[in-house]
SERO-4910 file (N, C-alpha, C, O; in steps of 0.05 Angstrom, whole numbers):
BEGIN
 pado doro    nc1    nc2    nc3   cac1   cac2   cac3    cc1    cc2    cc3    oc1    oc2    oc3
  Unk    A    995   3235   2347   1015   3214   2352   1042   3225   2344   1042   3236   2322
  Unk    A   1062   3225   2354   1092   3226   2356   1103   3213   2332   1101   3190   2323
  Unk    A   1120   3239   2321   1133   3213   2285   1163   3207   2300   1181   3220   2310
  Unk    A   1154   3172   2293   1178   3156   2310   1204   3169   2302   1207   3176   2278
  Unk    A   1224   3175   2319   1250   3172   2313   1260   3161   2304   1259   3137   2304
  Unk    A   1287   3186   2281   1302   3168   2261   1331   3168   2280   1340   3190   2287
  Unk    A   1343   3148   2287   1366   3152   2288   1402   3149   2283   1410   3125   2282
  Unk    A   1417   3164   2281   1442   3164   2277   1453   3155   2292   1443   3157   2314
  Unk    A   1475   3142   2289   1497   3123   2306   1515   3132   2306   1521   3136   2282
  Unk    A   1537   3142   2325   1559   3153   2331   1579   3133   2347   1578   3141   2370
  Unk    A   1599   3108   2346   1611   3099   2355   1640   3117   2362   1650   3132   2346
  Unk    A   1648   3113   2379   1671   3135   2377   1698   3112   2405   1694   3101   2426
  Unk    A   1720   3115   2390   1745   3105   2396   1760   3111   2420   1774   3095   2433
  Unk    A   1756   3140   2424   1763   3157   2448   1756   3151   2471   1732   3147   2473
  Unk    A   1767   3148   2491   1756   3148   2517   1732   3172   2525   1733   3190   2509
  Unk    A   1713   3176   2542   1689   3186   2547   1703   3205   2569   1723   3199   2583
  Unk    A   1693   3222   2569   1707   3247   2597   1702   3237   2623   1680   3230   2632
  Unk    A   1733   3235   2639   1733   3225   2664   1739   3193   2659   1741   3181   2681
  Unk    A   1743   3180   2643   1756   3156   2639   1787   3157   2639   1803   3171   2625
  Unk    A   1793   3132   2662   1823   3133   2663   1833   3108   2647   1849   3093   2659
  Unk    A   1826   3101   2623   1830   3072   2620   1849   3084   2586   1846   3107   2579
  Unk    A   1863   3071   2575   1871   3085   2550   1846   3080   2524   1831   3061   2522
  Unk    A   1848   3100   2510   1842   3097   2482   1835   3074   2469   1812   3072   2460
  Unk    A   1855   3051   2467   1861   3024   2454   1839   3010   2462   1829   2994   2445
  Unk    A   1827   3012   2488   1807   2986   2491   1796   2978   2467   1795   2955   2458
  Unk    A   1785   3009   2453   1767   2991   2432   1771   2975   2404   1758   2968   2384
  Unk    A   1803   2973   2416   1813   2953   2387   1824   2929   2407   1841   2914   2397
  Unk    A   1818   2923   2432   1825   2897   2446   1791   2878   2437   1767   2883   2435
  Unk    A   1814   2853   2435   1794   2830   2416   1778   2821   2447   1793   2813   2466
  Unk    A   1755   2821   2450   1740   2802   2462   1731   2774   2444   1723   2779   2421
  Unk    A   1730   2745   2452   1724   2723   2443   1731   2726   2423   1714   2717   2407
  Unk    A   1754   2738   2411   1766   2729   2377   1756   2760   2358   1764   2765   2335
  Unk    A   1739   2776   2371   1729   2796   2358   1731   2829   2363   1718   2837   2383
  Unk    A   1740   2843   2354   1755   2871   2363   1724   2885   2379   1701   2879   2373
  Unk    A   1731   2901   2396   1706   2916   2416   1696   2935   2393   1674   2928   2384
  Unk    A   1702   2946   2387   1693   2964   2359   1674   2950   2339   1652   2959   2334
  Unk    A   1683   2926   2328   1664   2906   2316   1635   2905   2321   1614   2911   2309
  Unk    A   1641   2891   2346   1619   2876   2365   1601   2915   2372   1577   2920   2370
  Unk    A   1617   2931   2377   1606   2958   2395   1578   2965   2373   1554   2969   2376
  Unk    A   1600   2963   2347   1580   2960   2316   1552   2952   2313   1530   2962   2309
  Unk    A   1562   2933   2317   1547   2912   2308   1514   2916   2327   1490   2913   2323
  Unk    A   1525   2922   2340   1492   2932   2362   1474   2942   2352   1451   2940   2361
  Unk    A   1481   2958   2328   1462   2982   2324   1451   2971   2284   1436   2981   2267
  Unk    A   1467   2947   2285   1457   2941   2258   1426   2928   2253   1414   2919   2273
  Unk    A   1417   2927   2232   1394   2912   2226   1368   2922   2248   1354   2906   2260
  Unk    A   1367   2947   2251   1354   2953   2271   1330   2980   2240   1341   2997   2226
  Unk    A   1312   2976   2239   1294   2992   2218   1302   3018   2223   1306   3033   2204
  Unk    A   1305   3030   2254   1301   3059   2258   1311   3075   2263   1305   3098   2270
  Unk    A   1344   3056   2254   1375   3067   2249   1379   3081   2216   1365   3072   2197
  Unk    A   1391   3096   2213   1384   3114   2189   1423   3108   2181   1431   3105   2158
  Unk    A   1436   3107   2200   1463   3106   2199   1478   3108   2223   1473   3115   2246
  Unk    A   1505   3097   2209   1526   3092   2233   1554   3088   2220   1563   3077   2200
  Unk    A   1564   3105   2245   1593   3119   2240   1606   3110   2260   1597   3101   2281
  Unk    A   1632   3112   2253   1659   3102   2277   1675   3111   2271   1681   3109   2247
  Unk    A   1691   3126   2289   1705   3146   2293   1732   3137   2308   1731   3127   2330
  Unk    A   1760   3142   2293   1773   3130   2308   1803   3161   2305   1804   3186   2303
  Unk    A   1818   3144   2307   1840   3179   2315   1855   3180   2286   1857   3161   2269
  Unk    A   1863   3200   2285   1874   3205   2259   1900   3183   2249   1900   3171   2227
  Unk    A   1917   3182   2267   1937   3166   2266   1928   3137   2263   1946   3121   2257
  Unk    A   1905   3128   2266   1893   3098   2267   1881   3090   2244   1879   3066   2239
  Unk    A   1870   3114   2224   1858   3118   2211   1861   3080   2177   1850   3059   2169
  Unk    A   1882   3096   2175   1904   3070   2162   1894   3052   2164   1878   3042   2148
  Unk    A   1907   3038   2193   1912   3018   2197   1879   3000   2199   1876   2976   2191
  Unk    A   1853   3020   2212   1831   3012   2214   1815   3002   2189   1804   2979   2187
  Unk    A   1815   3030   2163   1813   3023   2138   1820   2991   2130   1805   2973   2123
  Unk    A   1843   2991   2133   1860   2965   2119   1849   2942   2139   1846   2920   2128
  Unk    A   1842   2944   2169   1841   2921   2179   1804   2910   2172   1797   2890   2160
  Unk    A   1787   2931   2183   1766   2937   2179   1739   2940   2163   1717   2930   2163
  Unk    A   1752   2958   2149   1742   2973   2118   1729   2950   2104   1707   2957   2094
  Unk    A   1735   2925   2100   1706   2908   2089   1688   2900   2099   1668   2893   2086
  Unk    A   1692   2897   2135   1662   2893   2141   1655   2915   2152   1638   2912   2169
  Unk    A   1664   2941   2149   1646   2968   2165   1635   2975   2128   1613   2985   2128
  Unk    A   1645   2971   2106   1645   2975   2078   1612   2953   2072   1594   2960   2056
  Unk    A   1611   2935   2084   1597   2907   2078   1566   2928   2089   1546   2934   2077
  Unk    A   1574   2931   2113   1542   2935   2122   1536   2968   2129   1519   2979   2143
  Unk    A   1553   2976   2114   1542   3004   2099   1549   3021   2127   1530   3036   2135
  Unk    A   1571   3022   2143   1584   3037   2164   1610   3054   2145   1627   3043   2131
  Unk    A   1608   3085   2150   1627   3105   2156   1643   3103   2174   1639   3101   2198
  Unk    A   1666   3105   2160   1685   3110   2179   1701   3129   2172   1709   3134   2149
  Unk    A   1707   3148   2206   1707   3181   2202   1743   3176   2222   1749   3156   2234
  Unk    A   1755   3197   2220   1771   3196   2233   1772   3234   2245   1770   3255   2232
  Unk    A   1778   3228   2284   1775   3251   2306   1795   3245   2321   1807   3224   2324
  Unk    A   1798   3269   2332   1804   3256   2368   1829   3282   2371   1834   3301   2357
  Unk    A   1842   3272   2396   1842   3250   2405   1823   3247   2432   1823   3227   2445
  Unk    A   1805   3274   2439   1787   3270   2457   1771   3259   2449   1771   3249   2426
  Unk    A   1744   3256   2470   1719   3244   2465   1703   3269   2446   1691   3264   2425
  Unk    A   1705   3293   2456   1692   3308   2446   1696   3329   2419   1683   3347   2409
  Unk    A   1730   3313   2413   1731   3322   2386   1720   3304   2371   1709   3310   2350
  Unk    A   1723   3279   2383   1702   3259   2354   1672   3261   2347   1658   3252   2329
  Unk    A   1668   3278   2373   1643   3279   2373   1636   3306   2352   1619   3306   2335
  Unk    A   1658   3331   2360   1659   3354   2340   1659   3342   2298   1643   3348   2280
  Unk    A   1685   3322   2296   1689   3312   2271   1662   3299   2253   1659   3302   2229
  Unk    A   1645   3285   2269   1614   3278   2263   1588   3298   2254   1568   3296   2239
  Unk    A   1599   3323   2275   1575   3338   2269   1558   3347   2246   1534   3349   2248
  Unk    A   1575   3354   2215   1577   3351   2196   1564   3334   2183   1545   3337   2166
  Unk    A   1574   3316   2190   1561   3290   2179   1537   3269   2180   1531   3248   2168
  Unk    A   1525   3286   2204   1498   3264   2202   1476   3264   2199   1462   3279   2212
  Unk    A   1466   3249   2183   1446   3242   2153   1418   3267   2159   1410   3275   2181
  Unk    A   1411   3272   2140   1388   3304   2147   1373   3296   2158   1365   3312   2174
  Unk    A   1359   3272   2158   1336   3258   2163   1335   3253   2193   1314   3247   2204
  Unk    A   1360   3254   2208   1365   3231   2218   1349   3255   2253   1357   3278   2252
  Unk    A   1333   3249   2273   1321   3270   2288   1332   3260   2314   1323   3271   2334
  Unk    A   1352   3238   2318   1363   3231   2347   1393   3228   2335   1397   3222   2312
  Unk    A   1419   3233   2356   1446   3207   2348   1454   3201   2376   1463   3216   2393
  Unk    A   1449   3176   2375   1458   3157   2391   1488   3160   2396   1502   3166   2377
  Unk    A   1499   3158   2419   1536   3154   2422   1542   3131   2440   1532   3125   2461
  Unk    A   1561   3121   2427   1573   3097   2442   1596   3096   2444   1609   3105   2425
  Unk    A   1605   3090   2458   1637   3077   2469   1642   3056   2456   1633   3035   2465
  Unk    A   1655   3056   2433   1673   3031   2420   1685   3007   2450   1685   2982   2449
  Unk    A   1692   3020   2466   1705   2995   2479   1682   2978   2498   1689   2961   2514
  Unk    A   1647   2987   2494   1631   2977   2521   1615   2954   2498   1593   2962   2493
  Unk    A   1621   2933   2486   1608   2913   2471   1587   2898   2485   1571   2884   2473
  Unk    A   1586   2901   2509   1569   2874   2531   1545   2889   2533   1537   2888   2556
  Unk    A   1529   2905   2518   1497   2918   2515   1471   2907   2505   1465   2906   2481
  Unk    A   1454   2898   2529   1432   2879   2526   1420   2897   2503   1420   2921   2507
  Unk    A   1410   2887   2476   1395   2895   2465   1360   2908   2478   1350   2925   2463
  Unk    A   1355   2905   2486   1329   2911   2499   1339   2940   2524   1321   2955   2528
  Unk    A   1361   2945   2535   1373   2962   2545   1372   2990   2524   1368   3013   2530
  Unk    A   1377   2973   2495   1382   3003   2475   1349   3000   2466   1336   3020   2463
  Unk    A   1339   2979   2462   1307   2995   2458   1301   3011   2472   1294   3032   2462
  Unk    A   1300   3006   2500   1296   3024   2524   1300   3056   2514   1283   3073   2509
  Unk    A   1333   3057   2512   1334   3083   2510   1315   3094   2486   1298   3111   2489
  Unk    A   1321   3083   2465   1308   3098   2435   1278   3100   2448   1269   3122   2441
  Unk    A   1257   3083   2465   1234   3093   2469   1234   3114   2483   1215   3129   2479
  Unk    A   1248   3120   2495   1250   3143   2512   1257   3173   2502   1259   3194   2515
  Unk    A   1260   3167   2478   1287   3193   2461   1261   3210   2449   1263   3232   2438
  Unk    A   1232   3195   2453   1211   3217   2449   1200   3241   2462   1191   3262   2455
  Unk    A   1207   3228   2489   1207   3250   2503   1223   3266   2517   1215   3284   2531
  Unk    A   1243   3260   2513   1279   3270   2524   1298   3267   2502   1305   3249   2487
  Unk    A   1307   3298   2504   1324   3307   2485   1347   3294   2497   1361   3284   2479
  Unk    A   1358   3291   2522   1376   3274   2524   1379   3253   2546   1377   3263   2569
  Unk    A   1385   3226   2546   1372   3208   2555   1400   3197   2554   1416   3208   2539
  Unk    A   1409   3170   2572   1434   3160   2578   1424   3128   2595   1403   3126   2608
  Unk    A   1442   3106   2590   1441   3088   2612   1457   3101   2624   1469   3121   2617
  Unk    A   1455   3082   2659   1457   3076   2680   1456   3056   2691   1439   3039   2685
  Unk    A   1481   3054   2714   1477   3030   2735   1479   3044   2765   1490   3066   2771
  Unk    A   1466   3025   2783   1480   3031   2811   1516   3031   2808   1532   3023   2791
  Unk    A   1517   3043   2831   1547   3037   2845   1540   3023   2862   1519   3028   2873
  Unk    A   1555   2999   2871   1553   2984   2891   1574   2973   2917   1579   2951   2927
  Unk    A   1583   3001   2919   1604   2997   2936   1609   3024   2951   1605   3044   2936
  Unk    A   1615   3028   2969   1622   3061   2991   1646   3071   2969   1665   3056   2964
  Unk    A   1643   3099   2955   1658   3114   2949   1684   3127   2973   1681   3130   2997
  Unk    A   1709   3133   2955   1718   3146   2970   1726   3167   2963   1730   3169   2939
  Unk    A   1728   3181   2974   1744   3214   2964   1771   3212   2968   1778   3201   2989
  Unk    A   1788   3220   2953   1817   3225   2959   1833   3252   2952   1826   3265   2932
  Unk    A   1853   3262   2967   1868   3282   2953   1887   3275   2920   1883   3256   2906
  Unk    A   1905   3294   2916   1917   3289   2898   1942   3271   2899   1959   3264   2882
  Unk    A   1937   3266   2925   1963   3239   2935   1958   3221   2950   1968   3213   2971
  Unk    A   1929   3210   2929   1919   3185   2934   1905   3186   2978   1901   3166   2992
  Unk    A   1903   3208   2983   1904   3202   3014   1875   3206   3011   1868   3223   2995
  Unk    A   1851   3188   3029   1824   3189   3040   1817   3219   3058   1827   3229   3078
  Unk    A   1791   3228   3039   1782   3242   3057   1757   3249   3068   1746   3263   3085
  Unk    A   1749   3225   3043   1713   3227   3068   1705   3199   3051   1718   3192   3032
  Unk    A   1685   3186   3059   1672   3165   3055   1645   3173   3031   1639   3197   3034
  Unk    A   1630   3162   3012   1606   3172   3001   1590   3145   2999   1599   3123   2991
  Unk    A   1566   3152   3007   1546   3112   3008   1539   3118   2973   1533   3135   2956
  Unk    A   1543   3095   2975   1531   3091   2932   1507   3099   2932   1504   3110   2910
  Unk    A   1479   3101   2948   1457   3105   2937   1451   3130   2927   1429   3134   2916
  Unk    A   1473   3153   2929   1470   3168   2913   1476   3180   2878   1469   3198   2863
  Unk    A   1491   3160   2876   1513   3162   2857   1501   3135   2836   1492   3112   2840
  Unk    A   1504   3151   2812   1499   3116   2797   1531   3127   2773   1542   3148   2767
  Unk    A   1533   3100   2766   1553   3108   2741   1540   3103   2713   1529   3082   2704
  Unk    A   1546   3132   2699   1539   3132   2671   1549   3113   2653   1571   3103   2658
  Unk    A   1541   3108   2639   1547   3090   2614   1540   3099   2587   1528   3120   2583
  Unk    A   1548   3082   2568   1533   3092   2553   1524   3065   2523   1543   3050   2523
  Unk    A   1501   3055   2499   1497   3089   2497   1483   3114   2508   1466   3111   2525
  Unk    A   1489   3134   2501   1471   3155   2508   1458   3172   2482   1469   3170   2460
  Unk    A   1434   3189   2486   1420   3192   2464   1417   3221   2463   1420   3234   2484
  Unk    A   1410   3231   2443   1413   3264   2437   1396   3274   2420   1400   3264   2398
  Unk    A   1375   3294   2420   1360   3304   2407   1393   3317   2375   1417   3323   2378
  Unk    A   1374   3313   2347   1390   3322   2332   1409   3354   2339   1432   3360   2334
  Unk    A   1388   3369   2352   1398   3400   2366   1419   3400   2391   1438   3413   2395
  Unk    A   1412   3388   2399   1434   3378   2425   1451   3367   2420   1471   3373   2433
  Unk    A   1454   3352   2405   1483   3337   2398   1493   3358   2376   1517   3361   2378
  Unk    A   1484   3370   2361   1493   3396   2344   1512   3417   2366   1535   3422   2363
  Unk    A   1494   3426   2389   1499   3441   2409   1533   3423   2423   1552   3438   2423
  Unk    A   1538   3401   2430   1559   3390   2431   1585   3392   2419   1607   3393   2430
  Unk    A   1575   3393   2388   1598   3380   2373   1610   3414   2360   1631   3417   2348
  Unk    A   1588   3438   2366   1601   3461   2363   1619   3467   2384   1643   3471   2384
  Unk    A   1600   3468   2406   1619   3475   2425   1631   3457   2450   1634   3465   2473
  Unk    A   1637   3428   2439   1654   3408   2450   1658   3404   2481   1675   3393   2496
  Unk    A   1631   3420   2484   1628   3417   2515   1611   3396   2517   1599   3385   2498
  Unk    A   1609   3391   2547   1587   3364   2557   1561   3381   2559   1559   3406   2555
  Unk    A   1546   3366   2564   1521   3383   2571   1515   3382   2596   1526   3364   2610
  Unk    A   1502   3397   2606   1494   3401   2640   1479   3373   2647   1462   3365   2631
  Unk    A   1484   3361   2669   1471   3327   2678   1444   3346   2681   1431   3336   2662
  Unk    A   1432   3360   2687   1410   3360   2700   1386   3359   2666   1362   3359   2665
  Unk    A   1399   3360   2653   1387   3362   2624   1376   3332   2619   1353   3327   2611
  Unk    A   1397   3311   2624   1388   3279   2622   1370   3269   2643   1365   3275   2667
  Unk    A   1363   3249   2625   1337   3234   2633   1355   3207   2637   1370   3199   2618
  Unk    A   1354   3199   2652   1370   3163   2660   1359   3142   2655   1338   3139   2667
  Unk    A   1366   3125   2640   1341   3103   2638   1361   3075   2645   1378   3067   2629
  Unk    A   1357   3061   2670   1365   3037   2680   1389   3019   2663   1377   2999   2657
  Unk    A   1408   3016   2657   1424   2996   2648   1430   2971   2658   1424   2963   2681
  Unk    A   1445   2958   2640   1454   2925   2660   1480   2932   2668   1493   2952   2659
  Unk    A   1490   2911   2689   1513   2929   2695   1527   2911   2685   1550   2915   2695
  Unk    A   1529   2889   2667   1540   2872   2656   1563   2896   2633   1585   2890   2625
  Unk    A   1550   2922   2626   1559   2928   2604   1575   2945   2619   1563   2961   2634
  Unk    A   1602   2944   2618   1626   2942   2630   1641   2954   2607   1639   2944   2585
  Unk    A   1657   2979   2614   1682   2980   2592   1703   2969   2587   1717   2972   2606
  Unk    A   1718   2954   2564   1733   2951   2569   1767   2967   2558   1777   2976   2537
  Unk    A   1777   2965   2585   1801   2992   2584   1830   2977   2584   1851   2989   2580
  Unk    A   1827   2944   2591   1857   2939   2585   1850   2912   2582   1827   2904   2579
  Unk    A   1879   2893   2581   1870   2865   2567   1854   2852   2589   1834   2839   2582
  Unk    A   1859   2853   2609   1848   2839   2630   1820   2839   2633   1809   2819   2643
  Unk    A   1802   2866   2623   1777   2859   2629   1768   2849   2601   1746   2857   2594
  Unk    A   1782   2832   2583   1770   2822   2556   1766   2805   2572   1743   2798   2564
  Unk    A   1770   2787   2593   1761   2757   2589   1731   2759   2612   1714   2742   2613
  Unk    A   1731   2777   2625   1704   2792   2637   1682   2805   2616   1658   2802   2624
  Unk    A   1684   2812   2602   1673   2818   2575   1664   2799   2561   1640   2801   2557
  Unk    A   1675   2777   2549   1668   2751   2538   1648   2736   2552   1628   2729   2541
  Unk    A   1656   2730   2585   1629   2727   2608   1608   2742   2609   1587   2734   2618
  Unk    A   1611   2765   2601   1586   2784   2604   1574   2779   2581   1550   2774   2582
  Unk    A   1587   2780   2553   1566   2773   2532   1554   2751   2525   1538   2748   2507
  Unk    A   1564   2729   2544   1550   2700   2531   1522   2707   2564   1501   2694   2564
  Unk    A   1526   2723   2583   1498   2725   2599   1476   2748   2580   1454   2753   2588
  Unk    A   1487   2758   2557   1461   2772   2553   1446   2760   2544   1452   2738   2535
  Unk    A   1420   2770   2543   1396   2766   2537   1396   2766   2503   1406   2783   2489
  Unk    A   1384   2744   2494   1389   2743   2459   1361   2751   2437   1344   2734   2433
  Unk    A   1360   2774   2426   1340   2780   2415   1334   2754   2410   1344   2733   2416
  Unk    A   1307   2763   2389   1297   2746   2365   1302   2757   2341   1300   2781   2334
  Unk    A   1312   2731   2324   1325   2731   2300   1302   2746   2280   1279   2746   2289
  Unk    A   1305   2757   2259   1282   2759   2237   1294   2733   2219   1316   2723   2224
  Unk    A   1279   2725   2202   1297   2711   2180   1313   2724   2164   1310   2748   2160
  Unk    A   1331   2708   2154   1356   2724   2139   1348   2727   2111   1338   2710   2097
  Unk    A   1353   2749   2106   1336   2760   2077   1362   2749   2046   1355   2749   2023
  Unk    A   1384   2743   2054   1407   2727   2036   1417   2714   2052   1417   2717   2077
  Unk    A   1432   2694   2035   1453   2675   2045   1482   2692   2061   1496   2687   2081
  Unk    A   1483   2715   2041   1505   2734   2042   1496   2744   2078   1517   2739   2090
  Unk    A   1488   2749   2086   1474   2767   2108   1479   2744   2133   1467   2747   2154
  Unk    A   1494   2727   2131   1491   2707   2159   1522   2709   2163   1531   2707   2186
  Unk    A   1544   2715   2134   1569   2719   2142   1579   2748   2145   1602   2756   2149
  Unk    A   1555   2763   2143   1566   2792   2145   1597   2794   2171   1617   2809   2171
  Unk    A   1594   2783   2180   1612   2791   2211   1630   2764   2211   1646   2760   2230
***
């Protein structure tokens, strides 16, 4: 039998390679609550999480502490400061995560709308794939363009899906990353189905699309709450 996976949590602030949206999404408030929060909060109270980190840019560092720092402080979240790419935050972590820990999860601080049962998915899967990612269709004819915006060929979506994330990483592979801050080759991942509800958000306008998307997810089951303290964590 297979010894279950421990895993590490990597939230990270940065935009993901090939995103044109800025940085900030993940401090835009959806329904009253910062995307970083909520991005959090996903990976809490879960047994086979070992830890979780959030990563934001050096210059933010401050202001996050001060805004932050008691409820990432409350439920036992690090907070690391990288950037300003995706894959230097990903470099600033490497260091740091827990010995034990044999998978790390990465997420996009700004994608909060993630069916819980979407990230079981992946973690069952992280047994047999060192690296493993959601996915959605594309649902619409791509287009190709030059560098001045002009059309030059048509592409049908069924070949193409768009990545998402989180995505999941054998402890060696994500080591292999964060030395050498490259991506890893696609043909290495394993894809496992996402909702397409989980949407980034990159400016104010898609917070109120975001807020719609999280009152359609799907709502675990509660455990009982082990203190009184533990119902206001958030």
């Amino acid at each position: 039998m297979a010894t279950p996976p421990i895993f590490s949590v990597l939230v990270m602030t940065a935009p993901p390679p090939g995103q044109l949206s800025e940085a900030g999404g993940a401090f835009l408030t959806v329904d009253g609550r910062e995307c970083l929060l909520r991005s959090v909060e996903l990976f809490l109270n879960r047994d086979n999480v070992k830890q979780i980190q959030l990563v934001v840019e050096p210059g933010q560092l401050d202001e996050a502490k001060r805004k932050f720092g008691p409820h990432l402080s409350f439920s036992g979240v690090k907070l690391l400061s990288g950037g300003p790419r995706w894959f230097d935050q990903i470099a600033v972590a490497g260091p740091t995560i827990a010995a034990d820990a044999t998978h790390v999860i990465v997420h996009d601080a700004a994608r909060p709308a993630v069916p819980f049962s979407d990230i079981d998915a992946l973690m069952d899967v992280a047994v047999k794939h060192e690296v493993c990612g959601l996915s959605s269709p594309v649902r619409a004819t791509l287009v190709e363009t030059d560098e001045g915006g002009n059309p030059l060929a048509y592409h049908l979506p069924d070949r193409y899906l768009q990545l998402l994330t989180p995505q999941c990483f054998s402890k060696g592979k994500f080591a292999q990353m964060a030395t050498t801050k490259q991506e890893l080759h696609a043909s290495t991942a394993h894809l496992v189905n996402g909702s397409p509800l989980n949407i980034r958000v990159g400016h104010a306008g898609d917070a109120g699309i975001a807020k719609q998307h999280l009152a359609m997810l799907p709502k675990p089951k509660k455990a009982p709450l082990s203190s009184p303290f533990e119902e206001a964590q958030w």
